[in-house]
C-alpha positions as CSV (number, residue, x, y, z in Angstrom):
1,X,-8.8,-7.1,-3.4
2,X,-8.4,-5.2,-0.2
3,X,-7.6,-5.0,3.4
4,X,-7.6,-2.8,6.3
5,X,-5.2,-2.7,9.3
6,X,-5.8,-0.8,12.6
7,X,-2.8,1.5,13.8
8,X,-2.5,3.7,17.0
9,X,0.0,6.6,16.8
10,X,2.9,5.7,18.4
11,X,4.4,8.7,20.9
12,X,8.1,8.4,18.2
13,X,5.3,9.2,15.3
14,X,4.5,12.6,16.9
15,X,5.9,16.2,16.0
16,X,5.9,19.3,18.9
17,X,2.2,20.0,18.4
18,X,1.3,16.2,19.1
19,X,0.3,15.1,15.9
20,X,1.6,12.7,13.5
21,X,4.4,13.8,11.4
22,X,3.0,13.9,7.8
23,X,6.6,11.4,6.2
24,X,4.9,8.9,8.7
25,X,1.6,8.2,7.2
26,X,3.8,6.6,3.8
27,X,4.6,4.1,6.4
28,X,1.2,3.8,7.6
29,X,0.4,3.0,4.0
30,X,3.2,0.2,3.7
31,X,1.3,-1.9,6.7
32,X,-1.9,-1.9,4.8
33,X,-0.1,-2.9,1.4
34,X,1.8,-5.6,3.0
35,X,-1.9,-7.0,4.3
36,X,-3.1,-6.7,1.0
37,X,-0.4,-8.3,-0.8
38,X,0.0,-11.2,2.0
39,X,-3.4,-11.7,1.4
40,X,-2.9,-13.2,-2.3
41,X,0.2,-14.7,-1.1
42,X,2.3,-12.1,-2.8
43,X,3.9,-10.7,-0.1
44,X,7.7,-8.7,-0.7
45,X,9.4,-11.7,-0.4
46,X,7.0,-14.0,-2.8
47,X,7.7,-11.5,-5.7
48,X,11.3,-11.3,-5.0
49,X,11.5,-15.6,-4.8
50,X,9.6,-15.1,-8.4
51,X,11.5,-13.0,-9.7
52,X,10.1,-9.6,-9.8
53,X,10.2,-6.3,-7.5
54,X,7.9,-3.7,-7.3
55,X,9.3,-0.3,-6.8
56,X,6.6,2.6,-6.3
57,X,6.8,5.2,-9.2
58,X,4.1,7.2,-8.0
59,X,2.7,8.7,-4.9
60,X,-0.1,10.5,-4.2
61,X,-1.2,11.9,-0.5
62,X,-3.9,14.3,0.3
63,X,-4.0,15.3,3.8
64,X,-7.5,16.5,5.4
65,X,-7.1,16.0,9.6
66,X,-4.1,15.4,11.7
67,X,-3.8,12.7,13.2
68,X,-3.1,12.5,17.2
69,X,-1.1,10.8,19.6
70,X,-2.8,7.2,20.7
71,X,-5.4,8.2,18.3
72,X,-7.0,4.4,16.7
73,X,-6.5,4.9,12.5
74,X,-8.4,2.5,10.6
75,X,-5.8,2.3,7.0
76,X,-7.3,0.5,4.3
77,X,-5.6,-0.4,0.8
78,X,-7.5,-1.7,-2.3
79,X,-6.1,-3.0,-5.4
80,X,-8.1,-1.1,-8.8
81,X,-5.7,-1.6,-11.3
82,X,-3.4,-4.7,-12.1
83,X,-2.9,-5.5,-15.9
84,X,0.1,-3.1,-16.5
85,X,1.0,-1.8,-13.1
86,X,-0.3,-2.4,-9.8
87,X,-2.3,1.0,-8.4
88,X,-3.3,1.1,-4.6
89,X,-6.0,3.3,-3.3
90,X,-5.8,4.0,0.5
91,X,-8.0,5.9,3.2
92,X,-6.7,7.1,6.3
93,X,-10.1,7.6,8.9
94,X,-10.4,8.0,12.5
95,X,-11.2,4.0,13.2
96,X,-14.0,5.5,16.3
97,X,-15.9,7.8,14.1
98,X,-14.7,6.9,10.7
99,X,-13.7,10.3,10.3
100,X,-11.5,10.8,7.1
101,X,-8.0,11.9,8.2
102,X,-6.2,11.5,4.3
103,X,-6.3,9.5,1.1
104,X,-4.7,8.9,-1.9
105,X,-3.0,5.9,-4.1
106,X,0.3,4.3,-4.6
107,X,1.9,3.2,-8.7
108,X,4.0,0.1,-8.8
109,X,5.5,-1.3,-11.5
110,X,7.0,-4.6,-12.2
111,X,10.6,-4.7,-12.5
112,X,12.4,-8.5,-13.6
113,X,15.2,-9.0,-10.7
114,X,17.5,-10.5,-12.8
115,X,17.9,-7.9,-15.6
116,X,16.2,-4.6,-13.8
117,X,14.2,-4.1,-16.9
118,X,10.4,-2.8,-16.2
119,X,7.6,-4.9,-17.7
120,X,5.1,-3.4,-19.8
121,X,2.8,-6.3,-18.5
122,X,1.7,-7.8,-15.1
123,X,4.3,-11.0,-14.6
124,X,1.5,-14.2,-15.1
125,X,2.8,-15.1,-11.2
126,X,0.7,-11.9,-9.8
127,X,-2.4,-12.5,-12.4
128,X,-2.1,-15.9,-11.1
129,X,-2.3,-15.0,-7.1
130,X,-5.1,-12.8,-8.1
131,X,-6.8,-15.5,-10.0
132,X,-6.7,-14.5,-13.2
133,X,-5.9,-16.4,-16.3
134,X,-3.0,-14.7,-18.0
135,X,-3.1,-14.4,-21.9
136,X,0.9,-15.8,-22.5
């Protein structure tokens, strides 16, 4: 599964040399997820209605260009693990010249609402938006 969202730098993104403030491009990561997730129908509130949150537990970030003020990103996320966690691989690239600007990958894991205890296992619900039979 995966998706891909267009973002241009907004001027409150910026630091004093005119590019994007590096805490900004976690958020820039978010808006792809939340693509990805709504796609499957699992969006933040679907899990919570089911259930389940997902906290992050892991995040990595390489940085290789700034990015600019007004400058057009192309963010992408795709989902590459899913049976005990849920593991998010994103790329940042210049959406003109597809220029890589940073990459890296996000760890959730499955938390039940109700008693805050992690599962060791994907919940059946999230197998089931991703159309896979469960094995409970």
């Amino acid at each position: 599964m995966r998706a891909e969202v267009e973002i241009k730098v907004p001027f409150f993104d910026i630091d004093i040399l005119g590019i994007a403030w590096h805490g900004h491009y976690c958020k820039y990561l978010e808006i792809a997820r939340c693509a990805m997730l709504d796609s499957i129908d699992y969006g933040y509130m679907t899990m919570r209605e089911t259930g389940y949150v997902w906290p992050i537990v892991d995040l990595q970030l390489r940085y290789v260009r700034p990015a600019k003020f007004e400058q057009r990103l192309r963010v992408s996320a795709e989902l590459v693990e899913w049976e005990y966690r849920m593991k998010i691989k994103y790329r940042i690239t210049d959406a003109e010249t597809g220029e890589v600007l940073a990459k890296g990958h996000t760890v959730q894991a499955a938390v039940d609402s109700a008693s805050g205890e992690m599962s060791f296992a994907s919940p059946p619900i999230f197998l089931e938006k991703l159309g896979i039979e469960s094995a409970s």
